[in-house]
C-alpha positions in Angstrom: 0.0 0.0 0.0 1.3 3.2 -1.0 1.7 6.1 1.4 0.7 9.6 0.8 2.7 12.5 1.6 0.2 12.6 5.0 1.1 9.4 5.7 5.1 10.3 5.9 4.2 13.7 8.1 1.9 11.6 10.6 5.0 9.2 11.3 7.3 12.1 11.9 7.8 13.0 15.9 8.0 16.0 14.9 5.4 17.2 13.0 2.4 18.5 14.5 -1.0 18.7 12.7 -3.0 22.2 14.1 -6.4 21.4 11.9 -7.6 18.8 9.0 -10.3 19.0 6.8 -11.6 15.4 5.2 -13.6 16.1 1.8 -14.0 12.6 0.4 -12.3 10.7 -2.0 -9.1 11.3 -1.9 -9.2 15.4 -1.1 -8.0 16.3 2.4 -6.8 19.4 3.7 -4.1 19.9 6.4 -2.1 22.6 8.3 1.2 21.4 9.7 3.8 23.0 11.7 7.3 21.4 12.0 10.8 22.0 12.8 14.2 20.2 13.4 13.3 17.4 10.9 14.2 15.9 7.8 11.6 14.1 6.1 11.9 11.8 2.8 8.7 10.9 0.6 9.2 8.1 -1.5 6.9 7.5 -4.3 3.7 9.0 -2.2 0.3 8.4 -3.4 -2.1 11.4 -4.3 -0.8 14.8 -5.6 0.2 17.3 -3.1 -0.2 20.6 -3.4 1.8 23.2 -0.5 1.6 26.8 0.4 4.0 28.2 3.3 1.9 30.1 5.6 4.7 31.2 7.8 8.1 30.9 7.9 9.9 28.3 5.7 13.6 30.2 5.7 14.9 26.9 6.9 13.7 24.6 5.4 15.5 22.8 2.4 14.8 20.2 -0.5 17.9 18.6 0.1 17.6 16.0 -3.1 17.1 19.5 -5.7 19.5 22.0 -4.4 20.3 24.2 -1.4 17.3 27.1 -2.0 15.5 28.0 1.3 11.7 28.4 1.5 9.6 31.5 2.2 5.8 32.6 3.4 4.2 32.5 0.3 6.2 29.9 -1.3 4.2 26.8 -3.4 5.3 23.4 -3.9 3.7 21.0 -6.4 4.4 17.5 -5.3 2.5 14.7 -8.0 2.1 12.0 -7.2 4.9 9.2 -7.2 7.7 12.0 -7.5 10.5 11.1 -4.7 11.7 14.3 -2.6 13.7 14.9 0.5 13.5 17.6 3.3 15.6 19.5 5.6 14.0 21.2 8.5 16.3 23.8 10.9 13.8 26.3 12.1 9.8 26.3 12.4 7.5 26.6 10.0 4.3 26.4 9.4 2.2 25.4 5.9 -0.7 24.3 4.3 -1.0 20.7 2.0 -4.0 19.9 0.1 -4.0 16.2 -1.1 -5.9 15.1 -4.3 -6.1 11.8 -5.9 -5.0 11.6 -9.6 -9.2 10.9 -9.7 -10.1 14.1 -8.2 -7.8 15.8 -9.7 -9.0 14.7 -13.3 -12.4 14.8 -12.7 -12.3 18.3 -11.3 -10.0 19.8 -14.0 -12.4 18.4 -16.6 -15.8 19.4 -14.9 -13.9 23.3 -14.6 -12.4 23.6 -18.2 -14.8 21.4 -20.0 -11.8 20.0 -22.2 -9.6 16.5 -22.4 -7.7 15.9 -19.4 -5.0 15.6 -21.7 -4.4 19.3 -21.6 -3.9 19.2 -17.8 -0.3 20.0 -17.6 1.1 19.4 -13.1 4.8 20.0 -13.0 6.8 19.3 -9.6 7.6 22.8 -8.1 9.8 23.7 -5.7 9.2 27.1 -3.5 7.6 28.5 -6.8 5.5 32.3 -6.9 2.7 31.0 -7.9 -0.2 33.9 -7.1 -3.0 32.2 -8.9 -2.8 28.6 -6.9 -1.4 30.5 -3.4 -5.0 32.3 -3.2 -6.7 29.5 -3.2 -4.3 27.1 -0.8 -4.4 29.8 1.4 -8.5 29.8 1.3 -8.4 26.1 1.8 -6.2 27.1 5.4 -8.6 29.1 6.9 -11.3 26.8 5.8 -9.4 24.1 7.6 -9.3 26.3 10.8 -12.9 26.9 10.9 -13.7 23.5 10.1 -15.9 25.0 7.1 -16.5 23.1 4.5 -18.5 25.5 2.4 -15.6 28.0 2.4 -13.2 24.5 1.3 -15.3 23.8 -1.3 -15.4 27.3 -2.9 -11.7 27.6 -2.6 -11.4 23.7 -4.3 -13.5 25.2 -7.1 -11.3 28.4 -7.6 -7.9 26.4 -7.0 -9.4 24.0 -10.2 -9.8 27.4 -12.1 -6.0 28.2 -10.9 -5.0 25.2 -13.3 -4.9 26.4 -16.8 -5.2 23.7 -19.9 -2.2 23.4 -22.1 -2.0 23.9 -25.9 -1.5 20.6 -27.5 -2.5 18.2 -30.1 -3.9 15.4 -29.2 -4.4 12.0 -31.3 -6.6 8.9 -29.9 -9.1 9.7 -27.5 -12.4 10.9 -28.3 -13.3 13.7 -30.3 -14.5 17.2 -27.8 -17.9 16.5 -30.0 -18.4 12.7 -29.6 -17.5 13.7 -25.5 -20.3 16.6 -25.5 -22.7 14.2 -27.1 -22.2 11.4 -24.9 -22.5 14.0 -22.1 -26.0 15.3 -23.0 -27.2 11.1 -23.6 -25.5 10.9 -20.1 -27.7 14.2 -18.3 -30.8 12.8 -19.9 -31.2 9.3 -18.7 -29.4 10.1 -15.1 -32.5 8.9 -13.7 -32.3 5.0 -15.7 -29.8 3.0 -15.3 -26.7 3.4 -17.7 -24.7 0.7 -19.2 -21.6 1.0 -20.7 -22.7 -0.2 -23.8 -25.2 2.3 -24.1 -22.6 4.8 -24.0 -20.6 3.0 -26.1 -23.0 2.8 -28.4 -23.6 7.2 -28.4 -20.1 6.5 -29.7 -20.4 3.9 -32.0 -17.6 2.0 -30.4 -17.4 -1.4 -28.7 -17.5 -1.5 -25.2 -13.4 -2.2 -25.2 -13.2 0.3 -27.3 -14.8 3.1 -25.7 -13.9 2.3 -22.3 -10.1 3.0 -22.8 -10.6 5.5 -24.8 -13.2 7.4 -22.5 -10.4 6.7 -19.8 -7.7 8.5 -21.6 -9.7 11.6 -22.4 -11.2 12.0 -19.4 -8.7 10.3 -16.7 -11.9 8.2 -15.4 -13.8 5.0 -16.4 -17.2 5.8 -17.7 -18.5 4.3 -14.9 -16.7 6.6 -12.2 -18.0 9.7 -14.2 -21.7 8.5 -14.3 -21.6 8.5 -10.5 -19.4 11.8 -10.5 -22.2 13.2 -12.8 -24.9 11.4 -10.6 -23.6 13.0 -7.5 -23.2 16.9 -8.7 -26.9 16.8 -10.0 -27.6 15.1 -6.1 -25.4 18.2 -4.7 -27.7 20.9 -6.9 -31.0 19.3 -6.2 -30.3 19.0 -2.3 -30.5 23.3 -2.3 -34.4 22.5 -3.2 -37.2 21.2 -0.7 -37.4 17.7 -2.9 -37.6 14.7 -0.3 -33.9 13.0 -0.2 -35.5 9.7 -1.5 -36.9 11.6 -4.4 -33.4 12.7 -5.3 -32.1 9.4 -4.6 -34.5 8.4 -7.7 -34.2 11.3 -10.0 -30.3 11.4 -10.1 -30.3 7.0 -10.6 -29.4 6.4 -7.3 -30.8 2.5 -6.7 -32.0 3.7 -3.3 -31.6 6.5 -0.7 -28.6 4.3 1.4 -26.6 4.1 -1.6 -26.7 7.5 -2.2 -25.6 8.2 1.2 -22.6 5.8 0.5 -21.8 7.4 -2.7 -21.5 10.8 -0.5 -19.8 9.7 2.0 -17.3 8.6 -0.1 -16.9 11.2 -2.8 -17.7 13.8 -0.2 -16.9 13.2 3.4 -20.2 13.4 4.3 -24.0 12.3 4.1 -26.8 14.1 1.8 -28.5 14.9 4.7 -25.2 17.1 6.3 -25.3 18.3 2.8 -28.0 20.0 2.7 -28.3 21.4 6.4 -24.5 22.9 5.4 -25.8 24.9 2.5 -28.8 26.1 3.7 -26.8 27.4 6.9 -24.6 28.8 4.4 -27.0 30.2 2.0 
């Protein structure tokens, strides 16, 4: 089993965590503080994304280099990429974690294009204005425990992450995608197989299923339930009885929607809701 970037932190002595936000699969939030440490991540699951909140002046990436950190600073940590760090003096900073799933998912629901033109380079103490606004967002959410506030800053961090120019071969075409996603928003409610999405594409079901995966960085069946859960999350800010929802988005009953939540959410329809009307 792979550890995450978290993972390594937790086991340090040193490291102390002062607040954590959970947000479901594979999305967490946490402030750290740490000093007089050297920590080494090999090969860490998830993609982690850093903003030095306050001081940082002594702290090293000893495996790229002798530069010093800084408030302010970003690091960009994807996932699998080794690195090793030198601690002298305390510091404090922000991580957000994101599995390569959320992170494709989001990036295409944001920019409505392949996830092919999501570009994540490792960065070390970069200025990086666009994603620091944001991460730093995603702190103060993670102090208040609010997980309205996290989840506007998630939305504007995924904005932060501009698509790259580039030509793309294999795949499906951006208008066999848009097709399949209006055949997809107009039978939510049925159940969906994967050759009936195959066949909006007139592929075989091997065909379409890698090819599906590799322009959008899910299977087709992970974005049906992705797609099944944001209608859920828009149609919970209405008075319509959970059950009904449950039903209208395909949901086989109201307790597996409340697994699907808790899962890609970190938390229950019912918390859902409450949350956004307190918030609204």
């Amino acid at each position: 089993m792979k550890h995450s970037v978290f993972d390594f932190l937790d086991q340090s002595p040193e490291a102390v965590t002062h607040a954590h936000l959970e947000l479901g699969d594979g999305c967490g939030v946490t402030i750290w503080e740490n000093n007089n440490d050297r920590i080494r991540y090999e090969a860490p699951a998830n993609n982690t994304f850093s903003l030095y909140l306050k001081g940082g002046t002594g702290t090293y990436r000893t495996d790229a280099g002798r530069a010093s950190g800084y408030p302010g600073a970003v690091c960009i940590m994807p996932e699998g990429c080794d690195s090793e760090w030198e601690i002298n003096k305390p510091f404090r900073f922000v991580h957000l974690y994101l599995s390569n799933e959320r992170l494709c998912s989001g990036f295409v629901r944001t920019h409505d294009c392949d996830v092919r033109r999501m570009q994540i380079d490792e960065a070390t103490f970069a200025e990086n204005q666009r994603m620091a606004a944001p991460l730093l967002q995603l702190a103060q959410a993670a102090y208040r425990d609010d997980r309205l506030q996290a989840e506007t800053a998630i939305a504007e961090f995924f904005g932060a992450l501009d698509p790259k120019s580039t030509s793309m071969s294999a795949g499906l075409s951006p208008h066999v995608l848009r097709r399949i996603d209006e055949w997809i928003e107009a039978h939510l409610h049925e159940a969906i197989s994967l050759e009936d999405m195959a066949d909006q594409a007139e592929l075989s079901s091997f065909h379409f299923h890698r090819m599906f995966r590799l322009s959008r960085g899910l299977a087709p069946h992970a974005w049906v339930t992705e797609r099944r859960t944001q209608r859920a999350c828009a149609l919970l800010q209405t008075d319509l009885p959970i059950a009904q929802i449950a039903a209208t988005c395909g949901f086989s009953h109201q307790s597996h929607m409340n697994r699907v939540f808790k899962r890609a959410l970190g938390t229950t329809p019912a918390q859902y809701r409450l949350l956004h009307r307190a918030g609204s």
